[in-house]
LOFIMAR-60064 format. One record per residue (C-alpha): residue number from 1; residue in three letters; x negated, z, y negated. Coordinates in steps of 0.1 Angstrom, whole numbers, always signed. Layout:
! LOFIMAR-60064
+-----+-----+-------+-------+-------+
!   n ! res !  east !    up ! north !
+-----+-----+-------+-------+-------+
! NUM ! ALA !     X !     Z !     Y !
...
+-----+-----+-------+-------+-------+
END
This chain:
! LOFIMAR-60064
+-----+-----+-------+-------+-------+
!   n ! res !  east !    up ! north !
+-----+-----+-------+-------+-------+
!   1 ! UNK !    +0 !    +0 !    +0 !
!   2 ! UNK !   -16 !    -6 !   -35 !
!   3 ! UNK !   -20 !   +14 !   -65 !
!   4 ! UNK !   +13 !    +0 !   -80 !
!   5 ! UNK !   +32 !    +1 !   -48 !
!   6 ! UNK !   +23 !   +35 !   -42 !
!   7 ! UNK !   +34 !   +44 !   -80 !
!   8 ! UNK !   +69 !   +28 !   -75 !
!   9 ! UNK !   +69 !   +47 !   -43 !
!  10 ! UNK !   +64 !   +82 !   -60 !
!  11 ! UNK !   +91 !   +73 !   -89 !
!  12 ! UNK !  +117 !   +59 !   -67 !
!  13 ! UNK !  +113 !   +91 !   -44 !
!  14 ! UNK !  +112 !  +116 !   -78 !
!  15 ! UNK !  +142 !   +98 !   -96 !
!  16 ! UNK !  +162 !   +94 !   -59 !
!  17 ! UNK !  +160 !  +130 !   -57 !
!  18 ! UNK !  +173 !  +139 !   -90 !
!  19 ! UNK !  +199 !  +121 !   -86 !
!  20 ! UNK !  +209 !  +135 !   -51 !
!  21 ! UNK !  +202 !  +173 !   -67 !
!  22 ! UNK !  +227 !  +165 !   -90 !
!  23 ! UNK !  +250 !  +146 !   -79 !
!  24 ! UNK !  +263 !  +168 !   -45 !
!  25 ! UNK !  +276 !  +198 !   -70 !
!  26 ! UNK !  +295 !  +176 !   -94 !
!  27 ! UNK !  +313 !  +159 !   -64 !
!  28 ! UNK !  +321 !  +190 !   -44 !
!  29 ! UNK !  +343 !  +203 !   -80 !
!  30 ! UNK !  +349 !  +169 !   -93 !
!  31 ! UNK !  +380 !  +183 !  -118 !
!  32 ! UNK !  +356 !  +210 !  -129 !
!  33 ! UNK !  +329 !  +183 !  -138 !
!  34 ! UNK !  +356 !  +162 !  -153 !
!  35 ! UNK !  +365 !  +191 !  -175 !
!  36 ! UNK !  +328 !  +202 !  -184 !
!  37 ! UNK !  +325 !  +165 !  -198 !
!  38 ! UNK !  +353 !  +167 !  -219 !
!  39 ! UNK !  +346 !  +200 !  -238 !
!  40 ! UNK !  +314 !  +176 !  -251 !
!  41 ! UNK !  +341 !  +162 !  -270 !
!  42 ! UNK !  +318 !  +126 !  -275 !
!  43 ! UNK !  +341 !  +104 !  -256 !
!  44 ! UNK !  +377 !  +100 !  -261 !
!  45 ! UNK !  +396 !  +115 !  -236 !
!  46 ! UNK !  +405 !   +89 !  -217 !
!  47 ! UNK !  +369 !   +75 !  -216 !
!  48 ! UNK !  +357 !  +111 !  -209 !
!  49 ! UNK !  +382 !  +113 !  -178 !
!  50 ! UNK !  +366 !   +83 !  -167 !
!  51 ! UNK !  +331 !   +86 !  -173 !
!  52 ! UNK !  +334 !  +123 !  -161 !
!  53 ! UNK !  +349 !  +108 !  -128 !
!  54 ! UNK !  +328 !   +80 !  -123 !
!  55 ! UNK !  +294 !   +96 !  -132 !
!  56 ! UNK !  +287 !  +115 !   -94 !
!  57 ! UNK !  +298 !   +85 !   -73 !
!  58 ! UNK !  +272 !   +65 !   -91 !
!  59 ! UNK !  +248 !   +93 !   -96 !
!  60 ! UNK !  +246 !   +92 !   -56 !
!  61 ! UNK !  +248 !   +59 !   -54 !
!  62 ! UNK !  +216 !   +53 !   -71 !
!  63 ! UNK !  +200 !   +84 !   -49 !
!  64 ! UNK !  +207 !   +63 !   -19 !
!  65 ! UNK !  +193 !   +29 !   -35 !
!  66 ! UNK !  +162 !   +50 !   -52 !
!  67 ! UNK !  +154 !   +66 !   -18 !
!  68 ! UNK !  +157 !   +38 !    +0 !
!  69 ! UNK !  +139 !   +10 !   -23 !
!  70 ! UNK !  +166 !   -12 !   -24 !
!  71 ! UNK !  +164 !   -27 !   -57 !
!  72 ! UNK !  +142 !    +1 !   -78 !
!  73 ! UNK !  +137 !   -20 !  -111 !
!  74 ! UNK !  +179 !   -22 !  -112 !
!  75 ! UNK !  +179 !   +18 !  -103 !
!  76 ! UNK !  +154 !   +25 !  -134 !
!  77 ! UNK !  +178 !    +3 !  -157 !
!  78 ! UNK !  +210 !   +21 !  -147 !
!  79 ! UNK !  +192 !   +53 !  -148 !
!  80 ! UNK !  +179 !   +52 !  -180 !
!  81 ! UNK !  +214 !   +42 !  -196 !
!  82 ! UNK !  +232 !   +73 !  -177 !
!  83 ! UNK !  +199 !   +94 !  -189 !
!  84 ! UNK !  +205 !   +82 !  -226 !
!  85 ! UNK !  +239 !   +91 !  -224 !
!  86 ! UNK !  +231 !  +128 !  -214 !
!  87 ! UNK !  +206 !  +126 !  -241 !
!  88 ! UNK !  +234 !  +116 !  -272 !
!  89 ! UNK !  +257 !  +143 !  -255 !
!  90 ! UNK !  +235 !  +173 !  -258 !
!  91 ! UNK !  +221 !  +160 !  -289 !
!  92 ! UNK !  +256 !  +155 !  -309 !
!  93 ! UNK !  +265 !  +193 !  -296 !
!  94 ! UNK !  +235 !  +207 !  -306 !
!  95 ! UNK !  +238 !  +194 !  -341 !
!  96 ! UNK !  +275 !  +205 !  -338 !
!  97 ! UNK !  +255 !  +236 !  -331 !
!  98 ! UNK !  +278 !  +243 !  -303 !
!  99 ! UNK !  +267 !  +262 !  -267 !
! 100 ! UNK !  +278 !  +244 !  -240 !
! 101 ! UNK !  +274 !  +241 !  -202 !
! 102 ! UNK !  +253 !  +212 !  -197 !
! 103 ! UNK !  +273 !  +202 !  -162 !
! 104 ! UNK !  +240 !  +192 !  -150 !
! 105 ! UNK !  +241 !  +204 !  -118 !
! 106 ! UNK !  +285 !  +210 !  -121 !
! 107 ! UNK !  +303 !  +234 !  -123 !
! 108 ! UNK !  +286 !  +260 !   -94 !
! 109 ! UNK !  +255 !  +269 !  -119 !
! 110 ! UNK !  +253 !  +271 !  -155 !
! 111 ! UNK !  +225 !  +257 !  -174 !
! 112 ! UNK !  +232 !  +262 !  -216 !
! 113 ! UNK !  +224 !  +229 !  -233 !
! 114 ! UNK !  +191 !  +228 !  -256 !
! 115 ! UNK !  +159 !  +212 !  -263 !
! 116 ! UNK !  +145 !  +223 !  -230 !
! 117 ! UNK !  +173 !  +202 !  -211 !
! 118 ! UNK !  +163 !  +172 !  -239 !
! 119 ! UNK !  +132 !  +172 !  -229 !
! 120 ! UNK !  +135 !  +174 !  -195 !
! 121 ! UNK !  +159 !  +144 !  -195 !
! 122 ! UNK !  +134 !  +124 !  -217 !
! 123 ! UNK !  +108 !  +129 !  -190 !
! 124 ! UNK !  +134 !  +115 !  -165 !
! 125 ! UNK !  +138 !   +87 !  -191 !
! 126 ! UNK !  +101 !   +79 !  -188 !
! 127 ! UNK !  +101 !   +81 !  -154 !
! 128 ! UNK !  +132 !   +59 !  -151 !
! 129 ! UNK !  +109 !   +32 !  -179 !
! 130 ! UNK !   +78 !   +31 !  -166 !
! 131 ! UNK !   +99 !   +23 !  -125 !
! 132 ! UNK !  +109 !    -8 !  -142 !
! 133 ! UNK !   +79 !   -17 !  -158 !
! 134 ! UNK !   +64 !   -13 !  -124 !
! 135 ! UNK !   +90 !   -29 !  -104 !
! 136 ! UNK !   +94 !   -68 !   -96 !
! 137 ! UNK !  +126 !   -85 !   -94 !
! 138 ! UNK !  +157 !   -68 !  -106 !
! 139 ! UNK !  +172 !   -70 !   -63 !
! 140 ! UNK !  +138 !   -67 !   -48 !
! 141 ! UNK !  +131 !   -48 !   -22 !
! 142 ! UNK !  +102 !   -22 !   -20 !
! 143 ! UNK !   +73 !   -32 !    +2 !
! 144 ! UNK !   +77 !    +4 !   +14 !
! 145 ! UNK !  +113 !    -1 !   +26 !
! 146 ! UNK !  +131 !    +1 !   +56 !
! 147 ! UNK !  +148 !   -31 !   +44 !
! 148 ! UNK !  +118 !   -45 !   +40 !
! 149 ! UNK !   +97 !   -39 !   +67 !
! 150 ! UNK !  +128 !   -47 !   +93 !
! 151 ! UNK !  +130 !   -82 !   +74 !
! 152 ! UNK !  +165 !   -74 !   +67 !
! 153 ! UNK !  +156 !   -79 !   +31 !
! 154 ! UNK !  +142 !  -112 !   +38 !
! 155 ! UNK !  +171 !  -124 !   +60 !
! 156 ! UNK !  +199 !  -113 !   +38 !
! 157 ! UNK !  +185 !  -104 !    +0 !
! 158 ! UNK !  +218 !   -87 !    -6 !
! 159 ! UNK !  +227 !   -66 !   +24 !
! 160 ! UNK !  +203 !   -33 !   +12 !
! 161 ! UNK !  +229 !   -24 !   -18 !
! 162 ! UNK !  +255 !   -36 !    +5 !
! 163 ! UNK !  +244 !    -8 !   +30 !
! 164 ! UNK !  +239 !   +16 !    -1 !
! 165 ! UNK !  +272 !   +10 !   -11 !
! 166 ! UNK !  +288 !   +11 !   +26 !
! 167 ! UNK !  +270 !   +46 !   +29 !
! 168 ! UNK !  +285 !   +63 !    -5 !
! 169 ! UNK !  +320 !   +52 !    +8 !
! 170 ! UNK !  +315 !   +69 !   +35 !
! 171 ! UNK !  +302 !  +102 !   +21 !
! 172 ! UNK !  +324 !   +99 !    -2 !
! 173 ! UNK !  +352 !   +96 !   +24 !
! 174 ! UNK !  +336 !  +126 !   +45 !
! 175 ! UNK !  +338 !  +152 !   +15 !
! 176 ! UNK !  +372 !  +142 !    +9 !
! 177 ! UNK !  +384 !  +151 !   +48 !
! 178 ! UNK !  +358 !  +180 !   +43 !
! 179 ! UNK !  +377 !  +190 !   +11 !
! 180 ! UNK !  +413 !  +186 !   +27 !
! 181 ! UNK !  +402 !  +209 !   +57 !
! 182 ! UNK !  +392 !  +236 !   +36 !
! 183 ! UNK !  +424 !  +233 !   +16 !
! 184 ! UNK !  +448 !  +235 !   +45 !
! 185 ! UNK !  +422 !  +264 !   +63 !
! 186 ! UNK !  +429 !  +271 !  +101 !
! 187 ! UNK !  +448 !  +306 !   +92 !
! 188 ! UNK !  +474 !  +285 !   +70 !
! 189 ! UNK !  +478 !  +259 !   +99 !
! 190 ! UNK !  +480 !  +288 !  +126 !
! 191 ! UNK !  +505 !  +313 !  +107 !
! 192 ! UNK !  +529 !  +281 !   +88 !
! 193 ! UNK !  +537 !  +282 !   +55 !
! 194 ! UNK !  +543 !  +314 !   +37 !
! 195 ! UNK !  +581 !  +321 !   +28 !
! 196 ! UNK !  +586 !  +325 !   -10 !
! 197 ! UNK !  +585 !  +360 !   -20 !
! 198 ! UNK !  +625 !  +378 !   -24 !
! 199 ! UNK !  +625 !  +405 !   -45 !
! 200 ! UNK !  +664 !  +412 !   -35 !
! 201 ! UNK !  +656 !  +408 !    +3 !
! 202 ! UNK !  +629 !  +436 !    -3 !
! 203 ! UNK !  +650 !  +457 !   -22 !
! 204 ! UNK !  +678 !  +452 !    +3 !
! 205 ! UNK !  +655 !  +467 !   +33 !
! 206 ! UNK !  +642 !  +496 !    +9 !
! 207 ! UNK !  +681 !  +505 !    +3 !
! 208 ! UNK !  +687 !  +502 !   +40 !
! 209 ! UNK !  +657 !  +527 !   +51 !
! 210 ! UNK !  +668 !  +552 !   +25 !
! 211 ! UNK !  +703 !  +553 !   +38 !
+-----+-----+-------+-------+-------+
END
């Protein structure tokens, strides 16, 4: 592998797993995410409902294409605009002079925004930059691929973010069965619904006993 290979290796893996850090949280509590983007009060609200719903799909999305050198130089572009955008947000609010909940990592752990989280996310930016820079062909493969080194890459240029995109439908689908199961818990399919609460029924059995 040469020098530059080996750098596009170590950025795609860096920037892959930011992404995958990330993104996991805010899909587990999507409506909380959804929420945390709104209270930046940038977007209108129905742009914030949809960027605050789209952002972890695609978040994971490019973890899988970033770990898996599918296309990096497309990865680094897409980064970078989703890295400018958290950039403007905690920018606006800190000259607002607001404290928010960045939402980096959703809605389980809070991080305040500030210049610490700028920076940090201008570091990413870099990162994201220089990947390009370093990268050949906005849908070519990594010479350190999977993709690549199967020839899959060679025998059908567009099947790796094909199989990127396959593999977020079906986590995507997985957390959502996940998610039901939790909801309906084996003690609520075991006992059956709960009957609503009567307050005369009660009152009717404590009239009885005292009789």
């Amino acid at each position: 592998m040469t020098g530059q290979g080996v750098a596009e290796f170590v950025l795609s893996v860096l920037l892959g797993m930011v992404f995958l850090i990330t993104a996991v949280p805010k899909l587990r509590r999507p409506r909380s995410f959804v929420l945390t983007v709104l209270d930046y009060r940038v977007l209108p609200l129905a742009l914030g409902q949809l960027y605050g719903r789209l952002l972890p799909p695609v978040e994971l999305w490019l973890a899988l294409v970033l770990l898996t050198g599918s296309a990096p130089r497309l990865a680094g572009m897409l980064s970078s605009i989703l890295l400018v955008s958290f950039i403007v947000g905690v920018s606006v609010n800190l000259a607002r002079g607001r404290d928010l909940d960045c939402g980096c990592l959703g809605a389980g752990k809070k991080r305040p925004i500030g210049w610490p989280v700028i920076l940090q996310d201008l570091c990413l930016l870099g990162a994201s930059a220089l990947l390009v820079a370093r990268s050949t062909g906005w849908l070519a493969v990594s010479t350190w691929s999977l993709f690549h080194l199967s020839g899959l890459s060679h025998a059908a240029p567009f099947a790796p973010l094909g199989i990127c995109l396959i593999s977020l439908l079906v986590i995507l689908a997985l957390l959502a069965t996940l998610k039901r199961s939790m909801i309906s818990g084996p003690g609520r399919r075991a006992g059956g619904p709960r009957a609503p609460y009567d307050g005369s029924s009660r009152g009717s059995r404590e009239a009885e006993r005292m009789r």
